[in-house]
N, CA, C and O atoms as a printed pandas DataFrame, in Angstrom:
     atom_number atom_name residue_name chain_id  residue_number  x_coord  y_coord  z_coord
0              1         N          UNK        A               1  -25.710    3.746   -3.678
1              2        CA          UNK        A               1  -25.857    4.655   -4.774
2              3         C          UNK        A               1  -26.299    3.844   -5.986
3              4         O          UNK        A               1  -25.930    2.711   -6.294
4              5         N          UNK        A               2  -26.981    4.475   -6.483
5              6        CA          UNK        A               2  -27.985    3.824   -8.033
6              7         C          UNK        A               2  -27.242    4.292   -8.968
7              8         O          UNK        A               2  -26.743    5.412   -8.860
8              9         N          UNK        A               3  -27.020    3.426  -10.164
9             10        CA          UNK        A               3  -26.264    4.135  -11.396
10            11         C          UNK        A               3  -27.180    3.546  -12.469
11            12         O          UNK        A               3  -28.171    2.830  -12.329
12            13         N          UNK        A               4  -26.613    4.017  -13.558
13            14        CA          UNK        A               4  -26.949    3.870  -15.057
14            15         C          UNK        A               4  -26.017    4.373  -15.917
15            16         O          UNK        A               4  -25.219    5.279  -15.675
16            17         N          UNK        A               5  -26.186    3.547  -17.272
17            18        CA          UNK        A               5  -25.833    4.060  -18.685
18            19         C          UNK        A               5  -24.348    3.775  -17.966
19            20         O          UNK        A               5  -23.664    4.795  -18.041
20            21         N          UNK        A               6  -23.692    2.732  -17.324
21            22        CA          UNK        A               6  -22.094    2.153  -17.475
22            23         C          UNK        A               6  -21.502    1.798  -18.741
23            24         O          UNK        A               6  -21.798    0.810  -19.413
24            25         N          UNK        A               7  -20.458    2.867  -19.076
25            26        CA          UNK        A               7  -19.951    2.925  -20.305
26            27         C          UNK        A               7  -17.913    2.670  -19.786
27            28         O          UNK        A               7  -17.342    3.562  -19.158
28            29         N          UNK        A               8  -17.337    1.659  -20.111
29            30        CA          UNK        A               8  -16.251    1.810  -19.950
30            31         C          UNK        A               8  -15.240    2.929  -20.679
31            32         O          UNK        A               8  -15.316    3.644  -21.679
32            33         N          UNK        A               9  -14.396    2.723  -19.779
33            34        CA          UNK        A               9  -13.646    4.148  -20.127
34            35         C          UNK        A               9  -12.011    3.684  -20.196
35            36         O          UNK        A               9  -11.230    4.185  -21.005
36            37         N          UNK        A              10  -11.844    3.232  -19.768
37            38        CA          UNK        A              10  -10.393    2.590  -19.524
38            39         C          UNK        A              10  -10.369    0.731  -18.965
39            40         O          UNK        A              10  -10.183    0.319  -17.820
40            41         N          UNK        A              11  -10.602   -0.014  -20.120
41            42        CA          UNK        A              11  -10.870   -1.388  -19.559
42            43         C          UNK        A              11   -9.680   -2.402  -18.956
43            44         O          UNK        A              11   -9.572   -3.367  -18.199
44            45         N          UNK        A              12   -8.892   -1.566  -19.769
45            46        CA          UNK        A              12   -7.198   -2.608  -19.734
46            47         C          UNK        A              12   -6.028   -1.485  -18.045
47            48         O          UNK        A              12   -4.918   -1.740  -17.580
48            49         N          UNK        A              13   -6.851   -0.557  -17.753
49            50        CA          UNK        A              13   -6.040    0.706  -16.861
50            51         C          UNK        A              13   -5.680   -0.960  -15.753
51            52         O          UNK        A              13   -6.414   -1.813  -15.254
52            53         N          UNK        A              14   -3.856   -0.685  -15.799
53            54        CA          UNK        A              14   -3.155   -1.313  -14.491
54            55         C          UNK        A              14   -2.479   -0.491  -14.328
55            56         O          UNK        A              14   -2.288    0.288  -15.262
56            57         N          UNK        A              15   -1.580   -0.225  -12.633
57            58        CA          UNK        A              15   -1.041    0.478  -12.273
58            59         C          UNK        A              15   -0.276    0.333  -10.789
59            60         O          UNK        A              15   -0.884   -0.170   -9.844
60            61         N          UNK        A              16    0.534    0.613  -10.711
61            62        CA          UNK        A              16    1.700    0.650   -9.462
62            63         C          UNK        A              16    1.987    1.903   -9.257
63            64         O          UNK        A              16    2.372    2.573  -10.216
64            65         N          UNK        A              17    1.858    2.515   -7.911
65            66        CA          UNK        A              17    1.518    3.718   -7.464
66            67         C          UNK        A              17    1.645    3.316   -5.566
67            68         O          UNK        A              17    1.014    2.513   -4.878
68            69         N          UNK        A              18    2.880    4.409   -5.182
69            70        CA          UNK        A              18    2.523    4.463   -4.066
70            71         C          UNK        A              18    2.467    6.139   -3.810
71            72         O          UNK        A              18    2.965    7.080   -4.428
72            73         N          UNK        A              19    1.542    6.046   -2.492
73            74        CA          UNK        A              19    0.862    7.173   -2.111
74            75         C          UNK        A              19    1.222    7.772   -1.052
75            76         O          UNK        A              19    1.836    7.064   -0.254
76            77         N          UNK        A              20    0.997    9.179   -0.675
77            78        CA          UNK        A              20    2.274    9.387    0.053
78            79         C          UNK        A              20    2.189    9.012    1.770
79            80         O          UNK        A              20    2.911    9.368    2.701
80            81         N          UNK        A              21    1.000    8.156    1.720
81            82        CA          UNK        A              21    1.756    7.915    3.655
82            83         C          UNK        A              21    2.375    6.421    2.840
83            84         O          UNK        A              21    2.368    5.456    3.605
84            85         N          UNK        A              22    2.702    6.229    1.947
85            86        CA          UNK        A              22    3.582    4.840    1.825
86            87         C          UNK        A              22    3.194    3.366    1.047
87            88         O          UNK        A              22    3.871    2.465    0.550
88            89         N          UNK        A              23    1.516    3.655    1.241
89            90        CA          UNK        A              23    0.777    2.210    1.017
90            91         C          UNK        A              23    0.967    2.115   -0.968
91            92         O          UNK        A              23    0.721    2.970   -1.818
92            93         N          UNK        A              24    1.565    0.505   -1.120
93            94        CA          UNK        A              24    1.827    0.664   -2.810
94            95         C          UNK        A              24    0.457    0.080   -3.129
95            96         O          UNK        A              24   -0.041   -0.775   -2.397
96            97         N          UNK        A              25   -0.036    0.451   -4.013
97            98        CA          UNK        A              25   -0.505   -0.224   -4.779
98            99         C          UNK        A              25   -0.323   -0.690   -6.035
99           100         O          UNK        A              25    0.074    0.107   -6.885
100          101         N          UNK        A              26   -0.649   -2.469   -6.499
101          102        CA          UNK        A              26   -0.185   -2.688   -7.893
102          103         C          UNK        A              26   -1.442   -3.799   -7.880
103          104         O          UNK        A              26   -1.731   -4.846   -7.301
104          105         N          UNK        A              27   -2.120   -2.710   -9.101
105          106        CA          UNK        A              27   -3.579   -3.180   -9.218
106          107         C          UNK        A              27   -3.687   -3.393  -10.818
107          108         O          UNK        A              27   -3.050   -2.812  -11.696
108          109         N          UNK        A              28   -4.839   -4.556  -10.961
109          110        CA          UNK        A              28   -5.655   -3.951  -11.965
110          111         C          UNK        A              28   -7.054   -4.121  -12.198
111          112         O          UNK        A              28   -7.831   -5.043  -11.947
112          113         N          UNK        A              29   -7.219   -2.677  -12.898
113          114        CA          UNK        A              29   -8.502   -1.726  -12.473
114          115         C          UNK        A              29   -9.045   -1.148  -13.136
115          116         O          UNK        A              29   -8.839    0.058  -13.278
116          117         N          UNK        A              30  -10.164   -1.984  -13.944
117          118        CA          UNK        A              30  -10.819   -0.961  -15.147
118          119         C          UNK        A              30  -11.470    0.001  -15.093
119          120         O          UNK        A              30  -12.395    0.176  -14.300
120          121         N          UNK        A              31  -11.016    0.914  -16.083
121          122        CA          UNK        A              31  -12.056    2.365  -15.149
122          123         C          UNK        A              31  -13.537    2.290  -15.994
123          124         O          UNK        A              31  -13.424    2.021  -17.190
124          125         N          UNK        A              32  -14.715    2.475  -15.547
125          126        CA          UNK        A              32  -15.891    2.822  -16.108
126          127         C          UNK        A              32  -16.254    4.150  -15.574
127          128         O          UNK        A              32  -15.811    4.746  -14.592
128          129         N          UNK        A              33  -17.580    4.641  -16.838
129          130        CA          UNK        A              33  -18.359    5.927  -16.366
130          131         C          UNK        A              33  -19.358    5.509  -16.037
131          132         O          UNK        A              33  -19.463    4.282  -16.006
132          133         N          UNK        A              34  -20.493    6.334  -15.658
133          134        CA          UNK        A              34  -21.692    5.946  -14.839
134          135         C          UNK        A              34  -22.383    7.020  -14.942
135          136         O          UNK        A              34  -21.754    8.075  -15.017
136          137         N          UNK        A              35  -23.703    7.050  -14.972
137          138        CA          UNK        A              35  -24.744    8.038  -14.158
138          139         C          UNK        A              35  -25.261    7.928  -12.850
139          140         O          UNK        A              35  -25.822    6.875  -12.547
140          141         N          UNK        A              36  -25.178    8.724  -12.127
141          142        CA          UNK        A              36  -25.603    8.688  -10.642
142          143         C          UNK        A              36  -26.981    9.095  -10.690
143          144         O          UNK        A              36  -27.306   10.278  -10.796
144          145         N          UNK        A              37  -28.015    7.890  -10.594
145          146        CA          UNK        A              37  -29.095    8.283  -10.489
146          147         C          UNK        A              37  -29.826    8.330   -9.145
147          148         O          UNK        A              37  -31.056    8.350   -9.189
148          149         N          UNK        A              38  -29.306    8.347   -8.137
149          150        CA          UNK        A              38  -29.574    8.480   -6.642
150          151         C          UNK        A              38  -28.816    9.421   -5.878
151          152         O          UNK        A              38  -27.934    9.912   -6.583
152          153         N          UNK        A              39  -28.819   10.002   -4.338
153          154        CA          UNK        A              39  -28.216   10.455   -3.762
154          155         C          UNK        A              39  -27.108    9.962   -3.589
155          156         O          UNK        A              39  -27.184    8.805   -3.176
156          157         N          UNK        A              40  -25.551   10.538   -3.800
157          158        CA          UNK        A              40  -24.398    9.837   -2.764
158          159         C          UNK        A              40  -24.477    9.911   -1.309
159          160         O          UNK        A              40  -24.512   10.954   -0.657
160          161         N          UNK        A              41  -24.505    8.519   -0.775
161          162        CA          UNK        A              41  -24.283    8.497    0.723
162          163         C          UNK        A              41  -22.664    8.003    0.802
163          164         O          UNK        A              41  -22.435    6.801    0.660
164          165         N          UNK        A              42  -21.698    8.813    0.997
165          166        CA          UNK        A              42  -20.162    8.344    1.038
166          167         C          UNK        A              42  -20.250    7.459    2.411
167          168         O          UNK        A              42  -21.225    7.682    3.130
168          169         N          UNK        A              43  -19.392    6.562    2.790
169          170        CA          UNK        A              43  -19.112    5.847    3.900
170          171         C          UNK        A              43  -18.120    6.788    4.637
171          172         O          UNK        A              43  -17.010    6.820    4.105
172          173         N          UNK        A              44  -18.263    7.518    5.680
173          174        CA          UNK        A              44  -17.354    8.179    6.469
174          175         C          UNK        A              44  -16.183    7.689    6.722
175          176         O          UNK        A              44  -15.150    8.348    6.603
176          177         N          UNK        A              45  -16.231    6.387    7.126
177          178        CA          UNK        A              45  -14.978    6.206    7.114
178          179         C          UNK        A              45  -13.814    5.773    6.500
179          180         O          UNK        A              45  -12.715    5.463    6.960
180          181         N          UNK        A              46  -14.479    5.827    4.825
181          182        CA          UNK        A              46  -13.679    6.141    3.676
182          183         C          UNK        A              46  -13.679    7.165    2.945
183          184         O          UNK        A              46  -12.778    7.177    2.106
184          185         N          UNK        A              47  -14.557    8.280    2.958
185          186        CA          UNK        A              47  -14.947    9.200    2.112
186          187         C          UNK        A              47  -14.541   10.510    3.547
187          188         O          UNK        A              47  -14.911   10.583    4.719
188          189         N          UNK        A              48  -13.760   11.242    2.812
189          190        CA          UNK        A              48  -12.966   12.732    3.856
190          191         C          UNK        A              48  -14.356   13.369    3.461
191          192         O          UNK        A              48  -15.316   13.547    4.211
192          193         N          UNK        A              49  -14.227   13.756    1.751
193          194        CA          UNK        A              49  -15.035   14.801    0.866
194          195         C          UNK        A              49  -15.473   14.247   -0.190
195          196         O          UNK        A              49  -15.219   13.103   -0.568
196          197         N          UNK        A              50  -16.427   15.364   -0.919
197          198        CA          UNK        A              50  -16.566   14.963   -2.312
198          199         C          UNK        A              50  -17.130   15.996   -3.025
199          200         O          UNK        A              50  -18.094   16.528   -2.474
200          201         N          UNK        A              51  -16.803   16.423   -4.080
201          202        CA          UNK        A              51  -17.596   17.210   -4.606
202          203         C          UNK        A              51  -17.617   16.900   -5.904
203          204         O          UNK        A              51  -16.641   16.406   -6.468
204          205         N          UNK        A              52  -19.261   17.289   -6.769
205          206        CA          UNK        A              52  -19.328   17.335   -8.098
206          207         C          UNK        A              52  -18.525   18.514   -8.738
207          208         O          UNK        A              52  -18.544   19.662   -8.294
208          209         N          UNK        A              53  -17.736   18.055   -9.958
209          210        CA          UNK        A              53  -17.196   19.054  -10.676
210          211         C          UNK        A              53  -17.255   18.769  -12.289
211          212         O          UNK        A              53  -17.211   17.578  -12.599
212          213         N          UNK        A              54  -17.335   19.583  -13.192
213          214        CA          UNK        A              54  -17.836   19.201  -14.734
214          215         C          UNK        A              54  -16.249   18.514  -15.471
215          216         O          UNK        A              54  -15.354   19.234  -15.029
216          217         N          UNK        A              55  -15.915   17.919  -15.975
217          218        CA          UNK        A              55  -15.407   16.941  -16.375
218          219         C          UNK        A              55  -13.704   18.133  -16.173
219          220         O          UNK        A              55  -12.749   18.099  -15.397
220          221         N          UNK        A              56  -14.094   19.025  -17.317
221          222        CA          UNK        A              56  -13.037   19.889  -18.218
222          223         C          UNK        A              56  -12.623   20.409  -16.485
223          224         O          UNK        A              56  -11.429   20.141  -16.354
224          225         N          UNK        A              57  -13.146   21.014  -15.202
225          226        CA          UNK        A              57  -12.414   21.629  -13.915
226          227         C          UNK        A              57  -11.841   20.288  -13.253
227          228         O          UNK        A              57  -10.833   20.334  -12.548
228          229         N          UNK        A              58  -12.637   18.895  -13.547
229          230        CA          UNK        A              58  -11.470   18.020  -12.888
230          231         C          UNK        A              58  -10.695   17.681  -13.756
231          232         O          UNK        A              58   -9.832   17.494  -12.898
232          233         N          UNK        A              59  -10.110   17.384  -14.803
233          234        CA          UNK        A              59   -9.048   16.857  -15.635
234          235         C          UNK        A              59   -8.043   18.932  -15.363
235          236         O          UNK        A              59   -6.967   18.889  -14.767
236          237         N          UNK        A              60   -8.237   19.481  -15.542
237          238        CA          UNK        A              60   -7.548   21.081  -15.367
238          239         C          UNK        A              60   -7.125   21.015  -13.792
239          240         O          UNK        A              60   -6.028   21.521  -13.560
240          241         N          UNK        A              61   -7.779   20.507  -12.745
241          242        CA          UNK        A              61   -7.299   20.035  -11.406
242          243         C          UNK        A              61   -6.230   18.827  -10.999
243          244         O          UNK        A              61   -5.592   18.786   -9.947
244          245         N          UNK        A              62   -6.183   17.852  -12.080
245          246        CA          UNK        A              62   -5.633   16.878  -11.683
246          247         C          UNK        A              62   -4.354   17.092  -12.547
247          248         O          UNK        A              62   -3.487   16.218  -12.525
248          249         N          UNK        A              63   -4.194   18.194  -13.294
249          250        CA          UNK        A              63   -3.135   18.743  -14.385
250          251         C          UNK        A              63   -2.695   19.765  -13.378
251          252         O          UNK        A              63   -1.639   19.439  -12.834
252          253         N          UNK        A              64   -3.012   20.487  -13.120
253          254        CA          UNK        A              64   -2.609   21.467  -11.561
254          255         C          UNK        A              64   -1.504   21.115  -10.848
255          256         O          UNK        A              64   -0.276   21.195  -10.893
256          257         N          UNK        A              65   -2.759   20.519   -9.893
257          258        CA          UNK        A              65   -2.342   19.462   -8.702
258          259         C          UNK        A              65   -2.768   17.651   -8.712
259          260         O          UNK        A              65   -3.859   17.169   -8.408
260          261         N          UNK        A              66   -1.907   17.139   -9.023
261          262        CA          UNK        A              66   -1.983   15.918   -9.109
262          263         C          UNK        A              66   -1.539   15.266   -7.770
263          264         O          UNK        A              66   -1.843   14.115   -7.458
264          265         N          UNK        A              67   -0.775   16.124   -6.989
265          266        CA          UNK        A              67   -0.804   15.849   -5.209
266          267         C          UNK        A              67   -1.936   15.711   -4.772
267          268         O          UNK        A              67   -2.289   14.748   -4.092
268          269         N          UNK        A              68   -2.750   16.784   -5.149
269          270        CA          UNK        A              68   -3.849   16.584   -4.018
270          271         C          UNK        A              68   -5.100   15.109   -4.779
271          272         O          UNK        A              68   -6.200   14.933   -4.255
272          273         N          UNK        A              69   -4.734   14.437   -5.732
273          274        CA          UNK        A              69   -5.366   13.025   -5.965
274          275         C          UNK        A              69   -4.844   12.240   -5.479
275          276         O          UNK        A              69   -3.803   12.292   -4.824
276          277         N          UNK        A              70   -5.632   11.209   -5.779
277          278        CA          UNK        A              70   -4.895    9.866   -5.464
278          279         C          UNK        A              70   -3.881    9.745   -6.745
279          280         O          UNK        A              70   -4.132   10.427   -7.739
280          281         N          UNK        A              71   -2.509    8.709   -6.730
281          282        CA          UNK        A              71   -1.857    8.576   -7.732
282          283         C          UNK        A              71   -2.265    7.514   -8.657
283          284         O          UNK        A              71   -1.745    7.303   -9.752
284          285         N          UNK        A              72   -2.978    7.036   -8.273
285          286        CA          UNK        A              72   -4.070    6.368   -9.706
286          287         C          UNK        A              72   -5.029    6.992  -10.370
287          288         O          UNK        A              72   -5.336    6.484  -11.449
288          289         N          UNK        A              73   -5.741    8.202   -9.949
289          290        CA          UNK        A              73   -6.450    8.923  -10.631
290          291         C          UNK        A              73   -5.687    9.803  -11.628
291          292         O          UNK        A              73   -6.045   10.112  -12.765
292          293         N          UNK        A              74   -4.399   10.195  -10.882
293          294        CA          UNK        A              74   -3.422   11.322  -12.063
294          295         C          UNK        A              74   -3.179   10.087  -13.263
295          296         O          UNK        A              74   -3.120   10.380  -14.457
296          297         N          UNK        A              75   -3.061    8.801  -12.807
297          298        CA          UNK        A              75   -2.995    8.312  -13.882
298          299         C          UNK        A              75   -3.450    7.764  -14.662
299          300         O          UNK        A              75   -2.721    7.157  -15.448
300          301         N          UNK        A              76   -4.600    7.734  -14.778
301          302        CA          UNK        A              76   -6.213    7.704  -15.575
302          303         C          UNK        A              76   -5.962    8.705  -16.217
303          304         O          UNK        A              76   -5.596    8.466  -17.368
304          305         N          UNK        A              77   -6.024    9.985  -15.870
305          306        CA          UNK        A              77   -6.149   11.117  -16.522
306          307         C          UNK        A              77   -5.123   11.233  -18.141
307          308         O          UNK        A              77   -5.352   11.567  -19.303
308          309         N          UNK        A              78   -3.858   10.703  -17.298
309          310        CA          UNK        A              78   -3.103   10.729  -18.011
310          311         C          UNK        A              78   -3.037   10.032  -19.874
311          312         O          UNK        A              78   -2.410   10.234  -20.914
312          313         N          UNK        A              79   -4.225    9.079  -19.302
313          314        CA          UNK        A              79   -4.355    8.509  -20.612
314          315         C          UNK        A              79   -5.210    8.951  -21.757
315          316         O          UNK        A              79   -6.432    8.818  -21.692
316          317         N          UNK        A              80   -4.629    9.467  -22.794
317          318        CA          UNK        A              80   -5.416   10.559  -24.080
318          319         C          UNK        A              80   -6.947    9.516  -24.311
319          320         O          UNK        A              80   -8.071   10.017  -24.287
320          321         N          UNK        A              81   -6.731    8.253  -24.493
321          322        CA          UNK        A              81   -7.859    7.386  -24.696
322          323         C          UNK        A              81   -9.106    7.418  -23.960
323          324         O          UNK        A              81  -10.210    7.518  -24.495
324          325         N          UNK        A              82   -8.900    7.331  -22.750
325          326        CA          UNK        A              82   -9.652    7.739  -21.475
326          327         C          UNK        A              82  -10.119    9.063  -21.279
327          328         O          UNK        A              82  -11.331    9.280  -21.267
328          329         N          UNK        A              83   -9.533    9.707  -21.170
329          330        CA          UNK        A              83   -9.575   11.327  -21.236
330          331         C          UNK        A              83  -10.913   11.566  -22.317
331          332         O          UNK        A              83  -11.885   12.158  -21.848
332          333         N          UNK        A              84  -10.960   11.140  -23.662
333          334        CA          UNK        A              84  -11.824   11.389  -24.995
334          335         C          UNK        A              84  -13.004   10.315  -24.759
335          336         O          UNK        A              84  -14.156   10.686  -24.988
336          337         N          UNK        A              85  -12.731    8.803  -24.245
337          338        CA          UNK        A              85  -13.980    8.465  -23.867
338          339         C          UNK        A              85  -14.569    8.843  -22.509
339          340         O          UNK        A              85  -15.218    7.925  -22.007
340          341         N          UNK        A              86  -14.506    9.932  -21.813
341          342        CA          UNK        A              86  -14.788   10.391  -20.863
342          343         C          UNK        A              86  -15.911   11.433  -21.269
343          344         O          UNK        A              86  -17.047   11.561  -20.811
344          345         N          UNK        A              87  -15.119   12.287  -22.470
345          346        CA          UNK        A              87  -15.222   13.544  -22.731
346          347         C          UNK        A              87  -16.839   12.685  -23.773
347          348         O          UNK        A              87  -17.975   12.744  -23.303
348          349         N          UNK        A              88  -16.648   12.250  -24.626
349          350        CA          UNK        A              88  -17.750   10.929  -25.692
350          351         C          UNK        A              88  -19.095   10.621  -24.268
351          352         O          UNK        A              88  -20.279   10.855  -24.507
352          353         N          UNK        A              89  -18.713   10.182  -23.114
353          354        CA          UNK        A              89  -19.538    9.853  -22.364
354          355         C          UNK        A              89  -20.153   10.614  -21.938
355          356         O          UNK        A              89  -21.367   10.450  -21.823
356          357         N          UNK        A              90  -19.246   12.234  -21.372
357          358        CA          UNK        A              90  -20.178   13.286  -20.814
358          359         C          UNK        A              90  -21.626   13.844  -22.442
359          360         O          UNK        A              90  -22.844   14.009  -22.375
360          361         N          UNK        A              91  -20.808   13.937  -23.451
361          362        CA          UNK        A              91  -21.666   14.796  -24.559
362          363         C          UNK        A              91  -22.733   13.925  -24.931
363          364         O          UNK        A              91  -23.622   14.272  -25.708
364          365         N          UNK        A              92  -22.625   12.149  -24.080
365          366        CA          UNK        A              92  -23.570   11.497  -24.950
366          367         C          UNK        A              92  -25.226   11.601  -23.945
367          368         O          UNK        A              92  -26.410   11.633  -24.283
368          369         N          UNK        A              93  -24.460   11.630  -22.530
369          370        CA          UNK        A              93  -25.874   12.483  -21.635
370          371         C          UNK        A              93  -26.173   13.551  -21.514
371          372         O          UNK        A              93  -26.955   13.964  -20.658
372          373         N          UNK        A              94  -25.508   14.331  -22.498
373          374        CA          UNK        A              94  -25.952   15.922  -22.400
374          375         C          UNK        A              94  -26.671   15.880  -23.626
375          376         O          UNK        A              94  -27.496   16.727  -23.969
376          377         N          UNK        A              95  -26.315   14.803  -24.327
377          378        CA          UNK        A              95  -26.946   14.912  -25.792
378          379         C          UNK        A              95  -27.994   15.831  -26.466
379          380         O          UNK        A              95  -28.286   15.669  -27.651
């Protein structure tokens, strides 16, 4: 997959999180944004699904159901900082 316009979003995000068949993780993991300027080809045998969704239905999804994420993504979300440079990143390619 081809990207562009990598804008960090969460540079300092660490986290300890286990998931529910058990596996912990204690990472650290800066989050960036991106433009996808190519097709996604997911690797099957890491990728179940995927779907595009506009910023505001996944942050309202992961506020929902935060089960059905991973527990490092609920906790990205969680951060107001991240959340607004997310929100800064989407309005600056819609510009």
């Amino acid at each position: 997959m081809e990207i562009s316009d990598i804008a960090p979003v969460h540079p300092a995000f660490r986290y300890r999180a286990v998931a529910p068949n058990g596996i912990v993780e204690n990472e650290v993991c800066p989050v960036y944004a991106a433009r996808v300027v190519s097709e996604v080809q997911p690797n099957d045998d890491e990728v179940m699904d995927y779907q595009w969704v506009d910023l505001t239905t996944m942050l309202s999804a992961l506020a929902a159901t935060p089960w059905a994420f991973s527990p490092w993504m609920v906790l990205e979300a969680e951060n107001r900082d991240a959340r607004q440079a997310l929100t800064d990143f989407v309005a600056r390619l819609r510009g």
